[in-house]
PLY file of the C-alpha trace (Angstrom):
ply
format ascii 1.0
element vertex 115
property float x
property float y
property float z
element edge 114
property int vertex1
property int vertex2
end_header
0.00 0.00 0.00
1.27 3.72 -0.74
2.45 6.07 1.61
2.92 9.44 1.93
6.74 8.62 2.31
6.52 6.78 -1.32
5.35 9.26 -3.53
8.29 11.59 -3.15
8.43 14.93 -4.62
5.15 17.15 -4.11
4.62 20.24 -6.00
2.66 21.40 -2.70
1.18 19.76 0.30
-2.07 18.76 0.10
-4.44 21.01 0.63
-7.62 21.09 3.07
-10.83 19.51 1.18
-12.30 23.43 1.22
-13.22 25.41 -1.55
-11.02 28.06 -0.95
-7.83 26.03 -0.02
-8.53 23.71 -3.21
-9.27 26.39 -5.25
-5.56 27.99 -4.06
-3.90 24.78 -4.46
-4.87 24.70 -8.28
-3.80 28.35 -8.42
-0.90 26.82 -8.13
-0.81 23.42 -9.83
-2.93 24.14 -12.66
-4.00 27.55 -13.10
-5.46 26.94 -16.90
-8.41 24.85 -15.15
-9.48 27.90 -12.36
-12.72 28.73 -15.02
-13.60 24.87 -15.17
-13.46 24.71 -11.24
-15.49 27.53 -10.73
-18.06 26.44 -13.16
-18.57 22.92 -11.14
-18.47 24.71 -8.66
-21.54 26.79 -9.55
-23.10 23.85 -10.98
-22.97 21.97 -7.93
-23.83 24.57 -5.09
-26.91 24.87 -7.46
-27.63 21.68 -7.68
-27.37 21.31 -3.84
-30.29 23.85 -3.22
-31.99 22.49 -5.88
-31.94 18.94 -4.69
-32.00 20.22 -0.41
-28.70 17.87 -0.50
-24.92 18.61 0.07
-23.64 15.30 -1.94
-23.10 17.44 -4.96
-21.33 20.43 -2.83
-19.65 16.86 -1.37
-19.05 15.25 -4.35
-17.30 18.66 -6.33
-14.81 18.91 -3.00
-13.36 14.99 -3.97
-13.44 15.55 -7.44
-11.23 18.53 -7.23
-9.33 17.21 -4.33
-8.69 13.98 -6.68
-7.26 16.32 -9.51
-5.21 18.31 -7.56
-3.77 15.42 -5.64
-2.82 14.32 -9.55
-1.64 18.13 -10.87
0.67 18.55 -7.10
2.27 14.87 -7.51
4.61 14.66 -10.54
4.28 11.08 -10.67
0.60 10.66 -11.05
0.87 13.70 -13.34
2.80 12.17 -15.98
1.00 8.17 -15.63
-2.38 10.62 -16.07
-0.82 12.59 -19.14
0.88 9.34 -20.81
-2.32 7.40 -20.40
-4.79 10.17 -21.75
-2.57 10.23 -24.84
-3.11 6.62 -25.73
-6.33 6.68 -25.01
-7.29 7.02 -28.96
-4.62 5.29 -30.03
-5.41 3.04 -33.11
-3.95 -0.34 -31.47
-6.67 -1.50 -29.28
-4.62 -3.21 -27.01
-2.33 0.00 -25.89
-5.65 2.07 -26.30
-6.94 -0.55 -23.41
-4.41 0.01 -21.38
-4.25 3.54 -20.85
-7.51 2.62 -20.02
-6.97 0.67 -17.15
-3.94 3.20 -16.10
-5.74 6.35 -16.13
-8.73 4.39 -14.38
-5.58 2.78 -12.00
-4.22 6.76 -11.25
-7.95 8.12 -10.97
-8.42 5.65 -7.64
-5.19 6.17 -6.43
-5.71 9.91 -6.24
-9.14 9.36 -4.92
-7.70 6.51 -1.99
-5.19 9.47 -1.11
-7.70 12.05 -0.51
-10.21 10.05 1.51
-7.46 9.38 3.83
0 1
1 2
2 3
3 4
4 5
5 6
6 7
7 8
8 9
9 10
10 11
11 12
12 13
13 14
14 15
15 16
16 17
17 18
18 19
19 20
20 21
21 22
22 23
23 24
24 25
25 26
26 27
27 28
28 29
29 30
30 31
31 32
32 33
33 34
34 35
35 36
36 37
37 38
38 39
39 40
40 41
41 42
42 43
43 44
44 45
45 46
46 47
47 48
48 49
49 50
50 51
51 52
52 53
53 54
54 55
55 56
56 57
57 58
58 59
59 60
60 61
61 62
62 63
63 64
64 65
65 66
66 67
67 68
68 69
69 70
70 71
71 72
72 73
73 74
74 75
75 76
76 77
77 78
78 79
79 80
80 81
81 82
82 83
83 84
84 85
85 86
86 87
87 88
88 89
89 90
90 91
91 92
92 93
93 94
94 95
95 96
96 97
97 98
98 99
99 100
100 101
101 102
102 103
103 104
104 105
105 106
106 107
107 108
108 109
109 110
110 111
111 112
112 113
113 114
């Protein structure tokens, strides 16, 4: 099982699962997606009074937790930009597995987060 200890270099240390302190960390990490994250962010605080529920409000803090915890950690960075790249790629069987490895980096981020 991974640790903390195993995943070496960090861009920057986790951040709290908050909208502000997420939305600082991908300041940071990936600054191209701020107008995405405020958009699902929108989408789900609406959704919330709409539905009298937090799990979206819930559900957009681990989705953006899980990206970050990809953009601040070099190594699931570049498994998550190798494997998106072959995702279309014409031989089935590589095209499969970056598949499986973006699907493999996707839980790993998620397992780290719900820590």
């Amino acid at each position: 099982m991974s640790t903390q200890a195993d995943h070496g270099h960090e861009l920057i240390p986790r951040p709290e699962q908050t909208p502000d302190a997420l939305r600082a960390a991908l300041a940071v990490v990936d600054p191209g997606r701020l107008e995405e994250m405020q958009a699902n962010k929108d989408e789900a605080f609406a959704k919330a009074v709409e539905w009298q529920s937090l799990s979206p409000v819930r559900s957009w803090v681990l989705t953006w937790a899980r990206d970050i915890e990809i953009a601040r950690r070099p190594d699931l960075s570049a498994r998550h930009a190798h494997a998106k790249d072959n995702l279309e790629n014409e031989d089935p069987v590589i095209a499969q597995e970056a598949l499986r490895e973006l699907s493999a980096v996707l839980d790993e981020a998620m397992k780290e987060v719900r820590r």
